[in-house]
N, C-alpha and C positions, 0 to 999 in steps of 0.2 A: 329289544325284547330278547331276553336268554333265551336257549334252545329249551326245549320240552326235556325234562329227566330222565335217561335210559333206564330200562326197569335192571336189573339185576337178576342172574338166575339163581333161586336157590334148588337146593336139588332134592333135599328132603325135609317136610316140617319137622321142629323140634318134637320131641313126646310128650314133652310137660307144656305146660301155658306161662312157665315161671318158676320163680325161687324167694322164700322168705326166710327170715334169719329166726335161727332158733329161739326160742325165749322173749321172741315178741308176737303178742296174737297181731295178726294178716289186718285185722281191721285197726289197728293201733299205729302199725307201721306207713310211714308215705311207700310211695312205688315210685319206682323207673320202669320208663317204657323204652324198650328192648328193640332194634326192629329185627322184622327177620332175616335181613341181607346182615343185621351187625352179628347177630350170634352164627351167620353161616359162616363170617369171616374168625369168628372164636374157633368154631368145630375144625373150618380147613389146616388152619394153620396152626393153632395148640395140638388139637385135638387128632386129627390126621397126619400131622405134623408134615404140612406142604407148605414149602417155601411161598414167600408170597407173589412172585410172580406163575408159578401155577397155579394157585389160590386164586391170583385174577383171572387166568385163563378159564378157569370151571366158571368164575361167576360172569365172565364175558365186561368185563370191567377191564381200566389201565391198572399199571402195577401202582402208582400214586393215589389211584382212586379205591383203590382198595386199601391201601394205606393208612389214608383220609378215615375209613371204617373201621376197620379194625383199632383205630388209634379210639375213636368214639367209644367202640365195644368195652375195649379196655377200662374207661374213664367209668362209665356206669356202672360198670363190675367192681371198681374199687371205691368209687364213691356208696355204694350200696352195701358194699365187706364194714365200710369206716364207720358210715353212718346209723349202720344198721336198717336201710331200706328194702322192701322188698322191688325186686323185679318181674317185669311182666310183658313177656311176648307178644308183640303185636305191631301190626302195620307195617310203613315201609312201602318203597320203590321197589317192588320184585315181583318175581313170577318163579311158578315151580316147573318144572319138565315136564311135568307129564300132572294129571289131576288127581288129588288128593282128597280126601273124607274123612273125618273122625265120628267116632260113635259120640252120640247125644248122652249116653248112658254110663258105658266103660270105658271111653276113652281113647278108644283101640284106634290106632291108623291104617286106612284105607285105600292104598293107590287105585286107580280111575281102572285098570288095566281087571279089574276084579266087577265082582257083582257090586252096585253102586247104589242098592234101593234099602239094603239090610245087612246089619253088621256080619253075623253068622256066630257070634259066640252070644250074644245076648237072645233072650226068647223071643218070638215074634211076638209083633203090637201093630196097633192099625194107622198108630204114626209114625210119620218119617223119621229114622233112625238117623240116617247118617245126615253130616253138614261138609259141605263143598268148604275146604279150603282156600278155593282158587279164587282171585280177587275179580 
């Protein structure tokens, strides 16, 4: 029996839910599904531009094993560019630092460190505003 899957940290959710290709409507297009630990490994090491053995260290991963992901990241990202696919954020082996919220409404993210029952830019309403990221 394999060992149980180490969660992965990521440290901040993405802002969007996703990406589609110009000039094709979202319902016409297939998707790829994204996970959150592979676009953390896009953001660290493109995007932050950290080598990939500190790339592993934030996500608390080997430097192979991060590898292994970011190699995946890549693959969906280009098969998505070629194919014209949309993409879509979601799921995954991971956990965030600390607790996260997005508004129901505008979108807005919400670390846990803040008021956690209402967004504060949208008007108040008598249902619950914000949604727990955390798995």
């Amino acid at each position: 029996m394999p060992r149980p899957r180490k969660k992965r940290k990521v440290n901040h959710p993405p802002q969007m839910q996703g990406f589609k290709p110009f000039g094709i409507s979202f319902c016409d297009s297939e998707h790829i599904i994204m996970k959150y630990e592979e676009y953390e490994t896009i953001k660290l090491v493109i995007y932050d531009d950290l080598s990939q053995d500190v790339a592993a260290d934030n996500m608390e991963v080997s430097r192979p094993t991060l590898t292994r992901i970011y190699n995946s990241a890549l693959k969906k990202i280009g098969q998505a560019f070629v194919e014209g696919k949309s993409i879509i954020i979601d799921g995954g082996e991971f956990e965030f630092d600390k607790d996260w919220f997005k508004c129901k409404r505008c979108f807005k993210l919400i670390d846990g460190e803040e008021n956690t029952s209402e967004c504060g830019d949208c008007p108040p309403s008598d249902e619950e505003e914000l949604i727990n990221l955390n798995q």
